[in-house]
C-alpha positions as protocol buffer text, in pm:
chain_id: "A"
residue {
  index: 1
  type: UNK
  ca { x: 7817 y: -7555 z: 245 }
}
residue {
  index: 2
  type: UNK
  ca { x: 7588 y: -7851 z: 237 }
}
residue {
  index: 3
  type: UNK
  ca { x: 7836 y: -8081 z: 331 }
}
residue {
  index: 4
  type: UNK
  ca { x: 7981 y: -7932 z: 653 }
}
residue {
  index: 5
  type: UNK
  ca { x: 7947 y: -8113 z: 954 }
}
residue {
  index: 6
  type: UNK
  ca { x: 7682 y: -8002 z: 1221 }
}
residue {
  index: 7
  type: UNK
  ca { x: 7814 y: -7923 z: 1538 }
}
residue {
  index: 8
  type: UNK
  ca { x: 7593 y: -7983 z: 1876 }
}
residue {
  index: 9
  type: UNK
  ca { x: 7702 y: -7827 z: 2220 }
}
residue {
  index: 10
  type: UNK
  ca { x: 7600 y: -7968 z: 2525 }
}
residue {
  index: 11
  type: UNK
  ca { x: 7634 y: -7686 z: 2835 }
}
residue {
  index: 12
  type: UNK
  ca { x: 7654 y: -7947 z: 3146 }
}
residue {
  index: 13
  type: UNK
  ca { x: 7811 y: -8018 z: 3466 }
}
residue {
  index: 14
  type: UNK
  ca { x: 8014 y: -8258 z: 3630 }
}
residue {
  index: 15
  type: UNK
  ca { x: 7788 y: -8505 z: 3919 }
}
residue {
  index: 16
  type: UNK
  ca { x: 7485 y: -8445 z: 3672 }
}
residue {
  index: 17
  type: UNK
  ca { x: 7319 y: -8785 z: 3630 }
}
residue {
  index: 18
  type: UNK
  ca { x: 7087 y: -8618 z: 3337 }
}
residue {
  index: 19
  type: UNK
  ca { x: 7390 y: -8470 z: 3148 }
}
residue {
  index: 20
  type: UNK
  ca { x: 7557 y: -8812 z: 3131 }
}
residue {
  index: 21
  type: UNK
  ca { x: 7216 y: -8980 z: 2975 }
}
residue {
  index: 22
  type: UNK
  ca { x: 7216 y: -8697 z: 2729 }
}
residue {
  index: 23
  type: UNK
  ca { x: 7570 y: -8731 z: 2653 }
}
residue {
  index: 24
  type: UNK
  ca { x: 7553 y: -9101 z: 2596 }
}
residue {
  index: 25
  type: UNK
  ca { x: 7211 y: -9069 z: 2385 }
}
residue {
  index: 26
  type: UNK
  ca { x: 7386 y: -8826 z: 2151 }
}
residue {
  index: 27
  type: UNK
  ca { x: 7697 y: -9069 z: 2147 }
}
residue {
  index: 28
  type: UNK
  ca { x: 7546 y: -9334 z: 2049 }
}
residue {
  index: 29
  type: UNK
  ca { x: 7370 y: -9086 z: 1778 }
}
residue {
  index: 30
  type: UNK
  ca { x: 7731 y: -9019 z: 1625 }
}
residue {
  index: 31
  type: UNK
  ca { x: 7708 y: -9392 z: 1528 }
}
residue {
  index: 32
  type: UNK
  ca { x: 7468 y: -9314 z: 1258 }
}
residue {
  index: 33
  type: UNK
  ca { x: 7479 y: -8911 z: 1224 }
}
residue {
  index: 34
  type: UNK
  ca { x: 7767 y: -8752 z: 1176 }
}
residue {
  index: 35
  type: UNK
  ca { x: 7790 y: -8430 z: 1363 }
}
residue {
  index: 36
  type: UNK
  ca { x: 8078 y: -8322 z: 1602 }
}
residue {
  index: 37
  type: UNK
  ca { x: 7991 y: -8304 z: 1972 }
}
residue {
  index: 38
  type: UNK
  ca { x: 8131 y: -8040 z: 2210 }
}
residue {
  index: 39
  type: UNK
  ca { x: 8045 y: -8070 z: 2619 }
}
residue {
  index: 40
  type: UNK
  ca { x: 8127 y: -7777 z: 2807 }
}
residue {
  index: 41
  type: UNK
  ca { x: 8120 y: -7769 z: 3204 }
}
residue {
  index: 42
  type: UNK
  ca { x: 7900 y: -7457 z: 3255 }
}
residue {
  index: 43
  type: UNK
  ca { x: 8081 y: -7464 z: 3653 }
}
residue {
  index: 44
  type: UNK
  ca { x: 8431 y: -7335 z: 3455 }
}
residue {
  index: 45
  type: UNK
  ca { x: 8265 y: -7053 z: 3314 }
}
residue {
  index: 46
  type: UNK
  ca { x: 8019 y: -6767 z: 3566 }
}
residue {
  index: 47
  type: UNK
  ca { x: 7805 y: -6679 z: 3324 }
}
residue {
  index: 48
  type: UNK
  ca { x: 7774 y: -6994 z: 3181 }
}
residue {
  index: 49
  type: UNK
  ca { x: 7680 y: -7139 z: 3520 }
}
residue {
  index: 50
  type: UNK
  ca { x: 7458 y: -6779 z: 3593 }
}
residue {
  index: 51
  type: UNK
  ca { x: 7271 y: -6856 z: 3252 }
}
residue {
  index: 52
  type: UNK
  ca { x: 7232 y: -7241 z: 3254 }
}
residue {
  index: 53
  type: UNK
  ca { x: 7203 y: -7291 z: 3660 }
}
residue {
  index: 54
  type: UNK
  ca { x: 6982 y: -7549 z: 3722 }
}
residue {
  index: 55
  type: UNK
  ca { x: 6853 y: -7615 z: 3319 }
}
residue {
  index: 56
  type: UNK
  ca { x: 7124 y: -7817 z: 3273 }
}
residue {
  index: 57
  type: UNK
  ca { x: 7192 y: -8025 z: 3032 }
}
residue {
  index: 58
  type: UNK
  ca { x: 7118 y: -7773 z: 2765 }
}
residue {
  index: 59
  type: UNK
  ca { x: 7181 y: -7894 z: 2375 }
}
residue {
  index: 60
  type: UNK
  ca { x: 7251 y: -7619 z: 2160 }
}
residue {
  index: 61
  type: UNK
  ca { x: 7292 y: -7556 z: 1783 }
}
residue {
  index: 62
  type: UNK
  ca { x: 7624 y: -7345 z: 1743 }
}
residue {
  index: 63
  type: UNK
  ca { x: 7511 y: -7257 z: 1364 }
}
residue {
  index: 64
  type: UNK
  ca { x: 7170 y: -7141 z: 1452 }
}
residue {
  index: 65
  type: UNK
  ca { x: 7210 y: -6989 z: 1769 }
}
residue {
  index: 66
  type: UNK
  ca { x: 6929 y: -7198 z: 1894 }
}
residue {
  index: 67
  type: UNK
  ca { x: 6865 y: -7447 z: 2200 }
}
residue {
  index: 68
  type: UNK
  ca { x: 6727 y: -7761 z: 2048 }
}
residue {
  index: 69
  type: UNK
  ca { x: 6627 y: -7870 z: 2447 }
}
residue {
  index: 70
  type: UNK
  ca { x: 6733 y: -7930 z: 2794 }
}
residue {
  index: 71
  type: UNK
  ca { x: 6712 y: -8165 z: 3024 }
}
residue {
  index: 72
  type: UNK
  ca { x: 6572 y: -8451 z: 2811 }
}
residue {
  index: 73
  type: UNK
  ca { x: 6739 y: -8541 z: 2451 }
}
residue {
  index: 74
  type: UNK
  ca { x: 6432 y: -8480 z: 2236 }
}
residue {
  index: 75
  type: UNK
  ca { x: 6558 y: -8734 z: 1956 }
}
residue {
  index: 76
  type: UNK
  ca { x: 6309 y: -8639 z: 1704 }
}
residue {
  index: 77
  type: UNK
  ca { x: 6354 y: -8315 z: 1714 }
}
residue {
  index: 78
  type: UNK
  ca { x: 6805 y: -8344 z: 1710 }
}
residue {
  index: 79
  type: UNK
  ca { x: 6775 y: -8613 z: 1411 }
}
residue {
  index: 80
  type: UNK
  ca { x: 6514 y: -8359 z: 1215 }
}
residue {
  index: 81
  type: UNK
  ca { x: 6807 y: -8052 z: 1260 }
}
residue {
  index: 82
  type: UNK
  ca { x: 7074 y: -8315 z: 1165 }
}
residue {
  index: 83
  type: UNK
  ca { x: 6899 y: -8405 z: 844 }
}
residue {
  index: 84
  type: UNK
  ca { x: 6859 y: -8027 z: 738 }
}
residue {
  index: 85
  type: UNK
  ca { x: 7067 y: -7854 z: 559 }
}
């Protein structure tokens, strides 16, 4: 399906001055790339917290199984995997 939305998951916690600039980056993003955006609080879930710890804010691609980065948005690299189909 070519014309399925892309779906991008942010793993981050609450009191995480990072996660919020990565969350507003990819926000504002949504204004001219469609894709659906997902934050989950890795604190509500142990093993997410156990694998993500201190990496946080982790973006990941749902479809591929793949972490596009962490800590930093790498916008090049996010608008390259939203333009692929």
């Amino acid at each position: 399906m070519h014309d399925q939305i892309k779906k991008l998951v942010v793993y981050a916690r609450q009191e995480c001055h990072l996660c919020e600039a990565m969350i507003i980056a990819l926000q504002s993003l949504q204004k001219n790339s469609q894709f659906q955006l997902e934050i989950i609080d890795i604190d509500l879930d142990p093993s997410l917290a156990e694998l993500y710890n201190e990496r946080v804010p982790v973006l990941f691609a749902p479809e591929e199984n793949k972490e596009l980065c962490h800590y930093h948005l790498d916008l090049s690299l996010v608008s390259h995997h939203l333009s692929r189909n």
